[in-house]
N, C-alpha and C positions, 0 to 999 in steps of 0.2 A: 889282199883286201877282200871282205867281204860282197859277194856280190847276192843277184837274183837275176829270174829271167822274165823279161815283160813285155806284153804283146804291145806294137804299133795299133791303137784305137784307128786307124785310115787304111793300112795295108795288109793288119792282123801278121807282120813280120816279126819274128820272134827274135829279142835284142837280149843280151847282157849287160847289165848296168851295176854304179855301187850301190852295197843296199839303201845309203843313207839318198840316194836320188828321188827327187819330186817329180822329174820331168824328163821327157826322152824324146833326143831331135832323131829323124827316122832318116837314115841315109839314103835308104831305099826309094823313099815317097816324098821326102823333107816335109813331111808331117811331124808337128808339136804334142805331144800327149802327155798331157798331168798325168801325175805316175799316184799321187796320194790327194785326196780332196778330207781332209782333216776339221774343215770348218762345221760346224752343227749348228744349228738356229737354234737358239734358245727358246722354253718354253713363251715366254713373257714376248717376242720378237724381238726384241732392242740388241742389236746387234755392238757387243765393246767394241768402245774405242781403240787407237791408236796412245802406246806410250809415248810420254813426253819425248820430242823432238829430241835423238843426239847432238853431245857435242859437238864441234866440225874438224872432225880430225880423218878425213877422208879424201885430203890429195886435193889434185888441181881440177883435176875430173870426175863432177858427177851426176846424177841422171833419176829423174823421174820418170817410171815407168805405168802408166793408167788403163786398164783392160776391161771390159765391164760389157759381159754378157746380158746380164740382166733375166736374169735365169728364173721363170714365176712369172713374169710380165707378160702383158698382152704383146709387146712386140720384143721379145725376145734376138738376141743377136750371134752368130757362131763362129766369127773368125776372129775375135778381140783378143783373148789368152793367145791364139795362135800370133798374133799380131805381137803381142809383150814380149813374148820367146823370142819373135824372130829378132827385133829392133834389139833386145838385148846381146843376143849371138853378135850380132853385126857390132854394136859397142866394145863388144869382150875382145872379141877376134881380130877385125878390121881398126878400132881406134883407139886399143889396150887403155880400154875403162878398167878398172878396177873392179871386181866382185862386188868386194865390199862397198864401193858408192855408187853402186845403183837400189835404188831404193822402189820396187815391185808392189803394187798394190792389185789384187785381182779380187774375185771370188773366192778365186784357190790357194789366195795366199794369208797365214794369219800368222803367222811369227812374228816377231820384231821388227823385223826388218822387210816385211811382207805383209804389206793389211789387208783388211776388207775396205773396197773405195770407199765408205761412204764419205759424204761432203766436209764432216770435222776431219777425217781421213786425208782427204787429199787437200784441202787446206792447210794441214800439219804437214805436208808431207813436201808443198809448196815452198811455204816458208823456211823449211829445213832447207831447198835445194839453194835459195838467195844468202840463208844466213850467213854473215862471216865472208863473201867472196871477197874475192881481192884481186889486183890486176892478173891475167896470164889465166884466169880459171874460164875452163868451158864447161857449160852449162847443160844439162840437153832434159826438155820437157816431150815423151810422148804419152800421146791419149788416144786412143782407140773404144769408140762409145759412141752413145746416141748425142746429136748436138742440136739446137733446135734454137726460136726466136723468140722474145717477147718483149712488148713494148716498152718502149724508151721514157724513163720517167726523168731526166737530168738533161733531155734538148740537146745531145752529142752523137747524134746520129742521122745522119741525112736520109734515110730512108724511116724513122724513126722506130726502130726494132734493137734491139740488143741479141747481140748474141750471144750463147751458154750452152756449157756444158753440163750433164746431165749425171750426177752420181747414184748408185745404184739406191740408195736412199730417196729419192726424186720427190714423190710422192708425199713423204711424210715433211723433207727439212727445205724442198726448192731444191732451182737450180744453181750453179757459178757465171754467175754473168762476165761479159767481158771486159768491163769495169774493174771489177774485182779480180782480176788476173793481170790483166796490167798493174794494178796498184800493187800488187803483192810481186809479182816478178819481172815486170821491165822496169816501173820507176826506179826501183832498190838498184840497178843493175851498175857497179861502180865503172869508172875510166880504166879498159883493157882486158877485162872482161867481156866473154860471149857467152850468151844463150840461144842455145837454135832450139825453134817448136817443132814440133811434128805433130799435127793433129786433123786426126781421122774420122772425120764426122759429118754429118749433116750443118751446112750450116755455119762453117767453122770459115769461111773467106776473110773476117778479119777479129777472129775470135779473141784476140790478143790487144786488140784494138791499134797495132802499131802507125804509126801516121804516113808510112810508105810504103801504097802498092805497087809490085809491078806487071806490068800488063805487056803478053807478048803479042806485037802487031803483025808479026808473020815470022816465018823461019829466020833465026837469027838474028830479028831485030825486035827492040824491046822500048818500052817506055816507063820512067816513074812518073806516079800520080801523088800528087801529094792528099792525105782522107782528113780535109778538112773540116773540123767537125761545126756544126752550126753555131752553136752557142758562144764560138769564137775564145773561150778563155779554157776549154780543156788539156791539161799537157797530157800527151800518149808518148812521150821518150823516156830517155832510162835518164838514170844519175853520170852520163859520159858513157858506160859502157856501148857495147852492139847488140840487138837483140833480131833475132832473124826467123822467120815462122815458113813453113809450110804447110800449107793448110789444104784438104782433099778437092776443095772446091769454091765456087762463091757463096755469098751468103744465100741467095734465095734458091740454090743447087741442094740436091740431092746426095749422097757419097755410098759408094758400091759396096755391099759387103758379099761375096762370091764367091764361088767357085774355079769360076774360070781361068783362074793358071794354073792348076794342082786340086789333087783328089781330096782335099780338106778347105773348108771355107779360112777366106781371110779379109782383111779391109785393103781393097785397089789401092791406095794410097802409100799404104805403109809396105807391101807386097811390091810393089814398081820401086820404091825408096830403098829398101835391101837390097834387092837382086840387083837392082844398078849399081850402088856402089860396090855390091860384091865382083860383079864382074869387070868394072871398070878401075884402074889403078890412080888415072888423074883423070878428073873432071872440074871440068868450070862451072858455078853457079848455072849461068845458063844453061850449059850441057844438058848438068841433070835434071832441070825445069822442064826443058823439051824434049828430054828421055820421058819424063812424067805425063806431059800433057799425050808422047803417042802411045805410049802401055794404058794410060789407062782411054783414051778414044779408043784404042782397040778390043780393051774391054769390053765398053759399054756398047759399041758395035755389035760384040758378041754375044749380047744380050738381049739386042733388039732394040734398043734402047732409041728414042725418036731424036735426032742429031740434030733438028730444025727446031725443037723445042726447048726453049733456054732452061726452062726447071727441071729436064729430063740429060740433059746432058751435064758434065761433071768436069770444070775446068779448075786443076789444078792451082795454085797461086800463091805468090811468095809474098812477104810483106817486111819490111824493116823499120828499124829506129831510124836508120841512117840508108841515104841511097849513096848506090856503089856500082860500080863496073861490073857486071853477072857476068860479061862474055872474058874477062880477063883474071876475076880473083876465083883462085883455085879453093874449092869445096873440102875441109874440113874440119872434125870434131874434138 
């Protein structure tokens, strides 16, 4: 097989890879390094679209994966792409996803099967993961990106703010509200079917809008709240299915993007959510809830980070279609 040899961008470790390789996990550092960045900005700026949505001929399991540096921006981000790598490893390795249905969207990815986020982008790419499910299929949405708030115009939000995520396109097309991500992947969600969130952002506590959070009252004990929305007539569940989010924090919270576990920046969230399930073989919902809430307080710790300040500190949080037992159903994808 054809190979080359390509430096670790974090260790400057010198690896062997095939030539046809985009990417290289560093065994040395477990640093991510895009091996080829192929996208060019067009003269005119308008970044292509995304090809029509494939058929759904991609198994029981599969996965959207959202990275978004934001590279040109005033607030720029550096551990997202690292963030896609790692949650996909963890997919491939750990919950034998299939290659092929995981579907990559970065800066650095522009193939078919690999786009640029922008907002038609990852709404195509949404819809693609719902289309066609059927009982027994697992789902899994991560987003790793800026996530931010703006006012509630439909009266379904008791704080009156909506939450949204933020495509690299922002500026020009808006943001994805949290409306419109329920409506596109939890209502659709048929009877025995799951979808799990992962998402790494600002802002993102009930980005899904699902209608139960859970809230840990101390070590090992837990409560659901039901997120009743005001206007009294909004449905937030799925079509029968389960839909299950992890999100990096509350809504009016902050989310870490760091250095502090490894010589390469990453998002706390999605960095505690691999490592734990990589080193741990059975976990229970709650386990890895409370594995999260102390990796990343230990983070933010490490940061300085003011721990009496509700907006400065970063409390992980689970939400569902459906409440369930965390400390007894065992955790997976």
């Amino acid at each position: 097989m054809a190979s080359k040899r390509v430096s670790c961008r974090w260790c400057r470790m010198e690896c062997v890879v095939p030539l046809e390789a985009q990417s290289l996990y560093c065994l040395n550092c477990r640093g991510s390094t895009v091996l080829e960045q192929r996208y060019n900005y067009p003269a005119n700026g308008i970044v292509p679209q995304q090809l029509s949505a494939p058929s759904h001929a991609y198994g029981r399991k599969r996965a959207v994966l959202c990275g978004i540096t934001y590279n040109g921006d005033s607030r720029p981000l550096q551990g997202c792409v690292n963030d896609v790598l790692s949650m996909k490893r963890l997919l491939i390795q750990r919950f034998r996803f299939p290659i092929s249905s995981i579907l990559v969207l970065t800066e650095e990815e522009v193939d078919y099967m690999r786009c640029f986020p922008t907002k038609r982008n990852i709404r195509n790419a949404l819809r693609w993961l719902v289309e066609g499910s059927r009982a027994g299929d697992s789902l899994v949405f991560h987003y790793s990106g800026h996530g931010t708030q703006v006012r509630d115009s439909d009266g379904d939000e008791v704080d009156g703010y909506d939450e949204a995520l933020m495509p690299v396109d922002y500026n020009r097309e808006g943001y994805i509200v949290d409306d419109e991500l329920n409506a596109t992947i939890v209502r659709p969600l048929p009877r025995g079917a799951t979808l799990h969130a992962i998402t790494d952002a600002c802002s993102s506590g009930t980005l899904l809008d699902l209608p139960n959070v859970c809230k840990i009252k101390r070590q090992k004990y837990y409560e659901w709240r039901y997120h009743d929305p005001p206007n009294g007539v909004a449905y937030r569940g799925t079509s029968g299915g389960l839909a299950i989010a992890f999100s990096a924090c509350n809504d009016n919270q902050s989310s870490l993007d760091t250095t502090a576990f490894a010589r390469y920046a990453t998002g706390v969230l999605t960095h505690s959510f691999v490592q734990t399930l990589e080193q741990e073989e059975r976990l229970s919902y709650g386990q890895l809830l409370l594995a999260l809430h102390n990796t990343i307080g230990a983070a933010r710790q490490a940061t300085g980070a003011n721990s009496y300040d509700p907006e400065s500190t970063q409390e992980p949080r689970l939400s569902s279609s459906h409440e369930f037992d965390i400390q007894t159903w065992t955790f997976t994808l």
